[in-house]
C-alpha positions as CSV (number, residue, x, y, z in Angstrom):
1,X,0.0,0.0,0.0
2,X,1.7,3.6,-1.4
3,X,1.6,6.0,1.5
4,X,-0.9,9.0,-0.1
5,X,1.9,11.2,0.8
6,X,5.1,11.8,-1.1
7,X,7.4,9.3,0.1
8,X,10.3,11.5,-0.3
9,X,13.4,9.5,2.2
10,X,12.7,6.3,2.9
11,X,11.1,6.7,6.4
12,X,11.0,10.0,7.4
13,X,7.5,9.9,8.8
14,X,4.4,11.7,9.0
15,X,6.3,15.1,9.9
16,X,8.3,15.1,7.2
17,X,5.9,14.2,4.4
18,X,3.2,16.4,5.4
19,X,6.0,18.9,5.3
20,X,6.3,18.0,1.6
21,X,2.9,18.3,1.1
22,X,2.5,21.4,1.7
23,X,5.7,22.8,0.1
24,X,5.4,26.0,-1.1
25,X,3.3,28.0,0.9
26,X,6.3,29.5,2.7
27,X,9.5,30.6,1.2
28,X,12.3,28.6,0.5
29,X,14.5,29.4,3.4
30,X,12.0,28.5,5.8
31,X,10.6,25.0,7.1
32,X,7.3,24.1,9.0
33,X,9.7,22.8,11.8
34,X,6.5,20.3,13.1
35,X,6.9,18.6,16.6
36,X,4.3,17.2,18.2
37,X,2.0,19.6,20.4
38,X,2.3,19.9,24.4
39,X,-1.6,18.8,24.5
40,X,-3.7,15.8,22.6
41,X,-6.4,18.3,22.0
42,X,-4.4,20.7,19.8
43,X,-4.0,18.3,17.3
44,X,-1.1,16.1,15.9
45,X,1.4,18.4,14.6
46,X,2.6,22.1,16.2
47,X,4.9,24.8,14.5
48,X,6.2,27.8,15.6
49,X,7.1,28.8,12.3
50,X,5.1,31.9,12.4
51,X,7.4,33.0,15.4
52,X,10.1,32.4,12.5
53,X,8.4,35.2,9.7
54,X,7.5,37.7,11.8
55,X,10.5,39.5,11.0
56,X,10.5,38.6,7.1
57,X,6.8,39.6,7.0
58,X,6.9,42.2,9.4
59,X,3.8,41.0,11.4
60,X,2.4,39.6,14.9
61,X,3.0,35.6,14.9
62,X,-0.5,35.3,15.6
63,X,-1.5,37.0,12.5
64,X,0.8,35.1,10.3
65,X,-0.5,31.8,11.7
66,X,-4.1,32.6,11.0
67,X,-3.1,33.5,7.5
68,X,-1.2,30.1,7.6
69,X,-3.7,28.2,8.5
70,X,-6.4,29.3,5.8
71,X,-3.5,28.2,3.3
72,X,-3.0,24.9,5.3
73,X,-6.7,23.8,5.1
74,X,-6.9,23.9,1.5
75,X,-5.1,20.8,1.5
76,X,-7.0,17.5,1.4
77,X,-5.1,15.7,4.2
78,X,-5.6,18.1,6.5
79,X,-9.0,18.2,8.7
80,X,-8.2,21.4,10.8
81,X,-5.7,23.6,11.3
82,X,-5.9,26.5,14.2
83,X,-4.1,29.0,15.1
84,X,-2.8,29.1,19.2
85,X,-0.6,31.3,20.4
86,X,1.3,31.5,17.3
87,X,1.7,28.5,16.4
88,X,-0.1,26.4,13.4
89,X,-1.5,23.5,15.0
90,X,-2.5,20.7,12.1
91,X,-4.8,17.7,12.5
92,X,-5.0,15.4,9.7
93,X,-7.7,13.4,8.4
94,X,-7.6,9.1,9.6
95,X,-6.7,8.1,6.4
96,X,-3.3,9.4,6.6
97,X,-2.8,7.4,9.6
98,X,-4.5,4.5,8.3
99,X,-2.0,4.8,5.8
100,X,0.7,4.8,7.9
101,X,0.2,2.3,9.8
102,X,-0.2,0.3,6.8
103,X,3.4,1.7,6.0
104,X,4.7,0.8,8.9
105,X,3.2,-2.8,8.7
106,X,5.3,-3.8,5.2
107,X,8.5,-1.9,6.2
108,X,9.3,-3.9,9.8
109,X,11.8,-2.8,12.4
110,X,13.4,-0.4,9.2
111,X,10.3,2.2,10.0
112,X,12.3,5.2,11.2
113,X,15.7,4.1,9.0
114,X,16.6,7.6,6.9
115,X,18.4,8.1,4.4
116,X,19.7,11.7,4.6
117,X,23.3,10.5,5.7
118,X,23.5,10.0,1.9
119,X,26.2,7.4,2.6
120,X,29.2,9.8,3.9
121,X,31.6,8.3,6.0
122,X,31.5,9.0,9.5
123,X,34.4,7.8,11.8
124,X,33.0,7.2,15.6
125,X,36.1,6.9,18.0
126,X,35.4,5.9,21.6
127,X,36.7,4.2,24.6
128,X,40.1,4.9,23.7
129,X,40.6,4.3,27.6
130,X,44.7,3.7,28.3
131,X,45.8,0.1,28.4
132,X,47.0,0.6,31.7
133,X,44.6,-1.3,33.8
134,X,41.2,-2.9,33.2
135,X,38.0,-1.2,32.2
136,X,36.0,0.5,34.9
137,X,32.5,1.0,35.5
138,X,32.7,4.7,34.6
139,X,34.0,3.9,31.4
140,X,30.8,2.0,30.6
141,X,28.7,5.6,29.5
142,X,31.1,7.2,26.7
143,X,30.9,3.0,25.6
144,X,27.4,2.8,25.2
145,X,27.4,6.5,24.3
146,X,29.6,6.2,21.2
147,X,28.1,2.8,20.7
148,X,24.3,4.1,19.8
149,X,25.5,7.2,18.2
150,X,27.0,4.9,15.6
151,X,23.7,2.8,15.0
152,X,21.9,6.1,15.2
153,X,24.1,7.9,12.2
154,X,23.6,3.8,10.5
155,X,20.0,4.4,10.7
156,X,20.0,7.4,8.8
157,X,22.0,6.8,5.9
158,X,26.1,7.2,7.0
159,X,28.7,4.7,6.5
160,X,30.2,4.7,10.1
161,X,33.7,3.3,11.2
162,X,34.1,2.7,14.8
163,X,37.7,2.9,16.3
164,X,39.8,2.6,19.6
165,X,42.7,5.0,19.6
166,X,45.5,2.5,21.6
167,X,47.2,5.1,23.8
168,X,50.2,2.2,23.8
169,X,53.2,4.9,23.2
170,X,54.6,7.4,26.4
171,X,55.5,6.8,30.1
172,X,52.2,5.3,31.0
173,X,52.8,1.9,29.3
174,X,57.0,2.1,30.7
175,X,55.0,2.2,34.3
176,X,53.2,-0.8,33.4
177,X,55.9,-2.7,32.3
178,X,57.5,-1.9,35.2
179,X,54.5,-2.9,37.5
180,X,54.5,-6.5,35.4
181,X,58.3,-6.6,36.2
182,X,57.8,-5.7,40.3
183,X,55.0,-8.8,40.0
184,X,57.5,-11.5,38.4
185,X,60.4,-10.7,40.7
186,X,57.9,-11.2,43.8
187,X,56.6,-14.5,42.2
188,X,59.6,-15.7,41.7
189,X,60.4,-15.9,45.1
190,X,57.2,-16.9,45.9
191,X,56.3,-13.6,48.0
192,X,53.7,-11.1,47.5
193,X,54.6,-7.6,45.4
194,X,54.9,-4.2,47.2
195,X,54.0,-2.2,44.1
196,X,55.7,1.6,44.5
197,X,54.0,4.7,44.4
198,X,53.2,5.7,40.9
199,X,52.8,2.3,39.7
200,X,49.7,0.4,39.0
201,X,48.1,-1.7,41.6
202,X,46.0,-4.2,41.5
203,X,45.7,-7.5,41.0
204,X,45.8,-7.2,37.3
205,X,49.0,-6.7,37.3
206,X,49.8,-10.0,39.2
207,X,48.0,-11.8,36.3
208,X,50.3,-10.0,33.4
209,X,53.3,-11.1,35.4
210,X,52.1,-14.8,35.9
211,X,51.2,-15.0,31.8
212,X,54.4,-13.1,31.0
213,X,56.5,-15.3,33.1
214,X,54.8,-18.5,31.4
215,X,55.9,-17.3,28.5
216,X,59.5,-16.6,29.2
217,X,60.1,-18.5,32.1
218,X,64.0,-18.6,32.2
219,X,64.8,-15.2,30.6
220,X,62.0,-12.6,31.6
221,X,64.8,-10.5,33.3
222,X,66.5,-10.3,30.2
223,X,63.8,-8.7,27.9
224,X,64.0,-5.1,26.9
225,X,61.1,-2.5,29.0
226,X,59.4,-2.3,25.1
227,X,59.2,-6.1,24.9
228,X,57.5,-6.2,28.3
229,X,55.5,-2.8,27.6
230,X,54.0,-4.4,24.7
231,X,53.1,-7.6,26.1
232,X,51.6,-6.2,28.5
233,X,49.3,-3.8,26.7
234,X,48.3,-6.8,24.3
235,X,47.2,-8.8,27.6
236,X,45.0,-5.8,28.6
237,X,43.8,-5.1,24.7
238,X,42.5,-8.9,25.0
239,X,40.8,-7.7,28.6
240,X,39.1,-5.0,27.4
241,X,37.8,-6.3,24.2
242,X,36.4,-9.2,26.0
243,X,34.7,-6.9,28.4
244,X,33.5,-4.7,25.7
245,X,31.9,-7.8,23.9
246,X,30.0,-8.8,27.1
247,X,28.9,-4.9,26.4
248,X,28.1,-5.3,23.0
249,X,30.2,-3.4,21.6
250,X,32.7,-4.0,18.9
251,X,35.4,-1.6,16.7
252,X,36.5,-1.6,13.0
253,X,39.8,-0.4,13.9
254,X,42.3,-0.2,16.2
255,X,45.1,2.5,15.8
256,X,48.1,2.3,17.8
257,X,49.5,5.5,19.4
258,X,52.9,3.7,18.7
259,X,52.4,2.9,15.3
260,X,52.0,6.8,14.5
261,X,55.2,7.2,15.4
262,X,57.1,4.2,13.7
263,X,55.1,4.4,10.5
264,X,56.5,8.2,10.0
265,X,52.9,9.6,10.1
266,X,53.5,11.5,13.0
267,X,56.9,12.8,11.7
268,X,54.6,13.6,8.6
269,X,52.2,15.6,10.4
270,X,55.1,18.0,12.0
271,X,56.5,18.2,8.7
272,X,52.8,19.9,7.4
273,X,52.6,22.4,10.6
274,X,55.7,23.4,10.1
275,X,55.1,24.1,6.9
276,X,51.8,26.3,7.3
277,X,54.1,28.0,9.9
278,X,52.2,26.3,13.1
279,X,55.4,25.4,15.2
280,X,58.0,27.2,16.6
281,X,61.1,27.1,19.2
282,X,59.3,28.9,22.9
283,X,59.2,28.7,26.1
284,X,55.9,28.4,28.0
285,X,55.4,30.1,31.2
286,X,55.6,28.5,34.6
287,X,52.5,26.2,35.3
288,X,49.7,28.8,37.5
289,X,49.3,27.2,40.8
290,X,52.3,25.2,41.2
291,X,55.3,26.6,42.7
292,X,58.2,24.9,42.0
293,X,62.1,25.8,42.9
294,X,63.6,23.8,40.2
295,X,61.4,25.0,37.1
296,X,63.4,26.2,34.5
297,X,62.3,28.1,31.4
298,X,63.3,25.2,29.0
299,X,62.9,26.1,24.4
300,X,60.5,23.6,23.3
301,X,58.9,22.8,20.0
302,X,55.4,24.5,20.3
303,X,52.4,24.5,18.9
304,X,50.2,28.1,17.5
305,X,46.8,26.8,19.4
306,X,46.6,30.7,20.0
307,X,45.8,31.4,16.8
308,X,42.3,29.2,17.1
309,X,41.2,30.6,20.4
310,X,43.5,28.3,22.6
311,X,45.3,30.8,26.5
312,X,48.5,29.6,25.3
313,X,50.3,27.9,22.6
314,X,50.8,23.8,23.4
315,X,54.1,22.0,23.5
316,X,55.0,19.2,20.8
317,X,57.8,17.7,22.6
318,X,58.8,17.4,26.0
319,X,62.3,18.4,27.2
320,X,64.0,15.2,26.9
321,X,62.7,15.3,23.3
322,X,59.8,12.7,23.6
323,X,56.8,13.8,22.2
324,X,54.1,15.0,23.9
325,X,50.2,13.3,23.7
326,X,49.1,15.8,22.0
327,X,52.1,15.8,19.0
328,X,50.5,11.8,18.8
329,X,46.5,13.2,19.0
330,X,47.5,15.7,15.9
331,X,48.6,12.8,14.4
332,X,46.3,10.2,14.8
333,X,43.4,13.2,13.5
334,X,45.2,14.0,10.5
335,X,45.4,10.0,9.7
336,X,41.6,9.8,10.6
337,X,40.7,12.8,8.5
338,X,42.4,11.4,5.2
339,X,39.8,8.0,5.8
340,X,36.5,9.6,6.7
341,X,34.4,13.0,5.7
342,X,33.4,13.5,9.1
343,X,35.1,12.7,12.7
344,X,33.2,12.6,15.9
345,X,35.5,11.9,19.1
346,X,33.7,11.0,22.3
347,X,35.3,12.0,25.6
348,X,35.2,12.3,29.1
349,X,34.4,16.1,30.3
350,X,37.4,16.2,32.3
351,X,39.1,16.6,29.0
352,X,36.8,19.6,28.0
353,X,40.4,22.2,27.9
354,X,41.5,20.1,25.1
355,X,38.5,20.5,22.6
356,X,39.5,23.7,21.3
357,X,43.2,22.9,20.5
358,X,42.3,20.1,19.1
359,X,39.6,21.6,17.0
360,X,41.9,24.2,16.1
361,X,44.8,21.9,14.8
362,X,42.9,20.0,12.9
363,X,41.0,22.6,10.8
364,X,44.3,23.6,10.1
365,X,45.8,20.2,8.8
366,X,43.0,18.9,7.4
367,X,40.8,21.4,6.7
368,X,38.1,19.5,8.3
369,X,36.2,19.8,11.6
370,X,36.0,17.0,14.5
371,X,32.9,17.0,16.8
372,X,33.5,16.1,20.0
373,X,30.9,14.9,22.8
374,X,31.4,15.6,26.5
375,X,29.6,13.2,29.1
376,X,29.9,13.3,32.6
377,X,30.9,10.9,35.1
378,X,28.8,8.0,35.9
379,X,28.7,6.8,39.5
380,X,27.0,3.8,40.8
381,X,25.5,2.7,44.1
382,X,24.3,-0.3,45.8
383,X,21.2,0.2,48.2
384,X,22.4,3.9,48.3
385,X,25.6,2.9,49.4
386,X,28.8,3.9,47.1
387,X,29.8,0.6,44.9
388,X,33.0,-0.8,47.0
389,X,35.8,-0.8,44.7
390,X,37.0,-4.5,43.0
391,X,40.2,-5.9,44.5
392,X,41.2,-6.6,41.4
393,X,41.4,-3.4,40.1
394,X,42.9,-2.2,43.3
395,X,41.2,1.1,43.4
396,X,37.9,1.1,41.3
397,X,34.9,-0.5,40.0
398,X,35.4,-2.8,37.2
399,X,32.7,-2.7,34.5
400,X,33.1,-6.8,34.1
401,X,31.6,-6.6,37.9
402,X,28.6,-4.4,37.1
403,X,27.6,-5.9,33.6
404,X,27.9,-9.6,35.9
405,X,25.3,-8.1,38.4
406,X,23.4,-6.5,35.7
407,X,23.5,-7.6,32.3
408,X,24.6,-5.7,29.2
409,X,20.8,-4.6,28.1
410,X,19.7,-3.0,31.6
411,X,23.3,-1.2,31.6
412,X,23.2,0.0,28.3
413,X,19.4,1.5,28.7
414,X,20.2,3.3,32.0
415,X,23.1,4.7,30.8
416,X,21.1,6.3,28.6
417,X,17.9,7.4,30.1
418,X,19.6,10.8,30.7
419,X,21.4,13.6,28.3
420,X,25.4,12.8,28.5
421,X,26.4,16.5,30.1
422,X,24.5,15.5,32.7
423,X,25.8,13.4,35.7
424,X,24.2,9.7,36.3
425,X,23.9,8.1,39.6
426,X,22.6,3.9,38.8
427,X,21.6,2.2,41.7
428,X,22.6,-2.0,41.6
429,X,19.5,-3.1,43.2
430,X,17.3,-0.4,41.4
431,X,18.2,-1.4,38.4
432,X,18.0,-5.7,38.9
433,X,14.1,-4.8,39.9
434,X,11.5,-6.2,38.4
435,X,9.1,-3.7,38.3
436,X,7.1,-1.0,36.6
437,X,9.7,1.7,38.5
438,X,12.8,0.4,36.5
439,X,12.4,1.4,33.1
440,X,13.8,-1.1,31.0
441,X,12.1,-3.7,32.3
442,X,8.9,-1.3,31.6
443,X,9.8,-1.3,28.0
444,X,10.8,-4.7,27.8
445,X,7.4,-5.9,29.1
446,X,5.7,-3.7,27.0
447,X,7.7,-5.7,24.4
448,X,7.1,-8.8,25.4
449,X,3.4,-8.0,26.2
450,X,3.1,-7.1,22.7
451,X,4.4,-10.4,21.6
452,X,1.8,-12.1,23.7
453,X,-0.8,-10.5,22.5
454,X,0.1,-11.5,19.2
455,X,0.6,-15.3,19.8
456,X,-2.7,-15.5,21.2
457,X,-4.6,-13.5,18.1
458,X,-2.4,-15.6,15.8
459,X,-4.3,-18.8,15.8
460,X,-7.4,-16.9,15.0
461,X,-6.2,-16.7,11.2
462,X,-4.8,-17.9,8.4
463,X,-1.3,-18.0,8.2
464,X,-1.5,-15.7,5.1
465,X,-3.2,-12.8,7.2
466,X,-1.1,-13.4,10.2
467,X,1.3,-12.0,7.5
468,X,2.5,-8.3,8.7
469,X,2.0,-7.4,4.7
470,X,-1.3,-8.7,5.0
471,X,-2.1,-7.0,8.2
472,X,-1.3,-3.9,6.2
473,X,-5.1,-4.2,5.1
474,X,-6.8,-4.3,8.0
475,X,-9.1,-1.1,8.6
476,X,-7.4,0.6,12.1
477,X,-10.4,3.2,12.4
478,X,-11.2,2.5,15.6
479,X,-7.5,2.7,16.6
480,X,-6.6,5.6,15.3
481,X,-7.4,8.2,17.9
482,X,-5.6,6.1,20.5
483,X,-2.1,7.8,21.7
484,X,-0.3,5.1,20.8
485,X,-1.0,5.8,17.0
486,X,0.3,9.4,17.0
487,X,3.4,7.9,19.1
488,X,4.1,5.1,16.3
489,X,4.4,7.9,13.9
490,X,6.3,10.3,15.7
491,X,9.3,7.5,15.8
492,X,10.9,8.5,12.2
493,X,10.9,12.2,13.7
494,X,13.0,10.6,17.3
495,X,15.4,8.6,15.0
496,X,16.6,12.1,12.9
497,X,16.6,14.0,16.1
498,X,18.2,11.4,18.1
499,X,20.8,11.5,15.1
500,X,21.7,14.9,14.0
501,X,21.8,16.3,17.7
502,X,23.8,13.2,19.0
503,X,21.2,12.4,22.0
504,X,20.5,8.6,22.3
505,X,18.5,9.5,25.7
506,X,15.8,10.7,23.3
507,X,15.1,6.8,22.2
508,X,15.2,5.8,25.8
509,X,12.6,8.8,26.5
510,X,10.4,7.8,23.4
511,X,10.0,4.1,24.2
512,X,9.0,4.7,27.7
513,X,6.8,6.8,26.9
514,X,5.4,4.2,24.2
515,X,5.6,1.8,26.7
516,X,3.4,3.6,28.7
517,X,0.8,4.3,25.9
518,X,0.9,0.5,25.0
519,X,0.4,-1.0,28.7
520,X,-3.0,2.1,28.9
521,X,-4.4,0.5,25.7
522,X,-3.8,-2.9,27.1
523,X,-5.1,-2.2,30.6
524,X,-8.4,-1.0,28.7
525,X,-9.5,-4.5,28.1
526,X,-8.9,-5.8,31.5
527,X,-10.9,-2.8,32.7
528,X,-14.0,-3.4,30.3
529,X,-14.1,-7.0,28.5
530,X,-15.7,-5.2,25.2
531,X,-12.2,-3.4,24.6
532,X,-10.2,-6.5,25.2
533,X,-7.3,-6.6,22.0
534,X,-8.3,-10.0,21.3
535,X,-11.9,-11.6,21.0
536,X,-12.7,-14.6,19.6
537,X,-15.9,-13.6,18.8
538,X,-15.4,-10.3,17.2
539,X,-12.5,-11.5,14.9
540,X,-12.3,-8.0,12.5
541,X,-11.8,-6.3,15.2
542,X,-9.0,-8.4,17.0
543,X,-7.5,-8.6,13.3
544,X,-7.1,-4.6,13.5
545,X,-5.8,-5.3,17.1
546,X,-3.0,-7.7,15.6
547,X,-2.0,-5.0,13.5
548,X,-1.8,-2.4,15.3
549,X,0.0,-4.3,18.1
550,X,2.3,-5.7,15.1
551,X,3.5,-1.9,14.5
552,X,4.1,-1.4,18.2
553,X,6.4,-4.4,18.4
554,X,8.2,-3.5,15.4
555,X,9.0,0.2,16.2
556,X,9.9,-1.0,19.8
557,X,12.1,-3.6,18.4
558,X,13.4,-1.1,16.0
559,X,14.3,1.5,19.2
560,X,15.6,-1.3,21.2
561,X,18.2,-2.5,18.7
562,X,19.3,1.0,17.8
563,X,19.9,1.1,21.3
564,X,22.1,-2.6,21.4
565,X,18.9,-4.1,23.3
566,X,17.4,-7.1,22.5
567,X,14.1,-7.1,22.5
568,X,12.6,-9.4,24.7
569,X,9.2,-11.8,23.7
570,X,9.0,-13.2,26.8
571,X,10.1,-12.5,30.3
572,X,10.7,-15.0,33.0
């Protein structure tokens, strides 16, 4: 069944096509801008656009919408249009809906896939935590963050590559090898290591030592700090890729810090600013806030951050000539910028100071921009009480601890019920509740309710009309004036949303709420028999209840996978 609106991307909903419809009425620099109005009564669509033209058209938004309006009702989809407090508000006649219901019948769990990405690459890089120790549980939300950003900018048309940026080059990874060594000269004789102050500790490091002396069991004294460094940052690679599989999430690439350096990209990339005149020979002042006797002004290779709104110019190279992280981070963006027509880096806000720098040096190599997204720290609690901290790690939660008490699909929703720049407390026992108060076991029931609703209609018909294709047929007119309708089509408008503005707590926010307008439908028919969604005895009208229950499950199924959820058909 043909939608009888111009079908103009895919799956970009009711919005968007009544939108098309009505193309022309305002000028070509302007757009209806339709979201869905704070009350049920003021129909299905609002726009401000009025607020938009008074300027243009030098008149009172509340005039321009009344003129708006008069326009908009000439249109045969529309059934009213009024005009309150400046805004147009639009209801359409049921056989749009009908028809998209019917639409979203035949397309599946792709309703609300876009195609507006037209296929650019887009390269994702997250995690990116140092191989210095195991993951924690705070690493857990710029995981799942980056993680559904990527299936969001999928589901609307980009070509996304995901990668880990292996900070395996500098002092950190020396430190490492030098905790493994502590470790294998304590085993050795059988005692326990005392671990020195800037070290790591933990029992992780304990369990490099024991693999690394397996592995050289007569000469471990005799290999070189690199040949230690780099087995261990390979044992905790294999950690945290195993942890971040039990968090479903996976990467297309890995790039090594050190591999920047011994490939000659990095040399490459000082070669360029040096050429557009971005380095020089300075000396930075003393650090504010520290006092120190010995500091010495000291000529270093510097970088012109400056020049794109950066408080001081950054340093390349350290004094003993080694480079700095950010030399390597210049780098790495200028080898990510020649593979990709877009970069989005997702970090932790306590690296907020190095956004603009970075921003700035890579417009000027690559003449490109990266995005980056800030979240905030995630902390988690137990019964109110602060999680106690793993003795493995030594001094922090691991996130192989939460996801065992947990489960990868309740983390990854909670992690996301709220915007990223805001801070999340997660409660353990809150969240292993089974009940209407934790919210994705709300959604997952309405899931899973929806799916028992349909196996007991099913029988009731041919397997041709159990068909969602055939369902596509079935008349929904005494649906269609139920919340849950003007929800379903409201979910191509999330997905784009969710999308451009980076914000995967929108999905979360959507499929509660659809949740919620699912279970009221539902509850209907255990309050009055006559509205029950299936009834033997009045099989056109359970047939209409199939479908429309079909859609629900789909476009929760479709919200739940976007968001690396299964969706769940039954619960136990």
């Amino acid at each position: 069944m043909v939608s009888v609106l111009a079908d103009l991307d895919n799956n970009r909903g009711i919005a968007h096509r009544v939108q098309a419809a009505l193309q022309g009425i305002l000028p070509d620099d302007f757009n209806w801008g339709f979201v869905p109005p704070d009350r049920e009564d003021h129909g299905h669509f609002a726009s401000p656009v009025a607020f938009s033209l008074a300027k243009l058209w030098k008149k009172p938004p509340m005039t321009i919408a009344k003129e708006l309006c008069a326009v908009v009702l000439q249109n045969p989809l529309i059934e009213s249009a009024e005009p309150l407090g400046g805004y147009v508000n639009i209801r359409l006649k049921p056989c749009v809906f009908q028809q998209e219901l019917a639409h979203i019948l035949t397309t599946g769990i792709r309703y609300g896939h876009q195609g507006w990405g037209q296929n650019q690459v887009v390269n994702v890089e997250y995690v990116s935590t140092n191989p210095t120790g195991p993951l924690h549980a705070a690493h857990a939300r710029g995981a799942v963050l980056g993680d559904v950003v990527a299936n969001l900018l999928q589901a609307v048309g980009y070509r996304v590559v995901r990668e880990y940026y292996i900070n395996d080059a500098g002092q950190q990874v020396i430190r490492l090898a030098e905790t493994v060594l502590c470790h294998c000269a304590a085993l050795e004789n059988n005692e326990t290591a005392v671990i020195p102050e800037g070290l790591y500790p933990g029992a992780y490091g304990q369990e490099i030592a024991e693999s690394f002396l397996r592995q050289h069991p007569q000469n471990w004294k005799t290999q070189s700090m690199q040949d230690v460094a780099s087995f261990a940052v390979d044992q905790m690679m294999q950690d945290i890729r195993s942890v971040l599989h039990d968090l479903g999430i996976h990467h297309d690439v890995f790039t090594s810090e050190k591999s920047l350096q011994s490939s000659g990209i990095l040399q490459k990339t000082m070669d360029a600013l040096n050429h557009k005149d971005l380095i020089y020979k300075g000396v930075l002042p003393q650090p504010v806030g520290r006092e120190d006797p010995d500091w010495m002004p000291t000529p270093l290779m510097l970088f012109r951050s400056s020049r794109f709104g950066d408080d001081q110019d950054r340093a390349l190279q350290r004094s003993d000539g080694a480079w700095t992280y950010f030399a390597n981070d210049i780098a790495y963006h200028w080898d990510k910028a020649g593979r990709c027509d877009h970069m989005i880096d997702v970090w932790g806000a306590d690296h907020a100071s190095h956004v603009q720098r970075m921003s700035g040096a890579v417009a000027a190599m690559a003449e490109k921009n990266v995005e980056v997204l800030l979240f905030q720290m995630v902390h988690f609690f137990h019964n109110g009480e602060v999680l106690k901290m793993s003795k493995r790690s030594g001094n922090f939660v691991l996130l192989s601890d939460v996801l065992n008490q947990v489960g990868k699909d309740v983390l990854r929703f909670m992690i996301l019920t709220k915007k990223a720049d805001t801070h999340l407390d997660l409660d353990i026992a809150k969240m292993q509740e089974q009940s209407s108060s934790n919210p994705v076991f709300y959604v997952q029931y309405a899931h899973a309710r929806c799916c028992s609703v349909l196996r007991a209609a099913k029988p009731l018909f041919s397997e041709e009309k159990q068909r969602a294709e055939s369902m596509a047929l079935a008349d929904f007119s005494g649906f269609l004036h139920d919340p849950l309708v003007s929800l379903l089509m409201d979910w191509p408008r999330q997905v784009s949303e969710s999308a451009l503005h980076r914000e995967p707590h929108r999905i979360t926010n959507y499929l509660q709420k659809l949740a919620g307008a699912f279970h009221a439908l539902w509850q209907k028919g255990n309050q009055n028999p006559t509205m029950k969604l299936v009834q033997a005895d009045d099989l056109d009208k359970t047939y209409a209840s199939m479908a429309c229950v079909q859609a629900t499950a789909f476009v929760m199924a479709s919200g739940l996978t976007m968001l690396g959820i299964t969706p769940k058909e039954e619960l136990r």
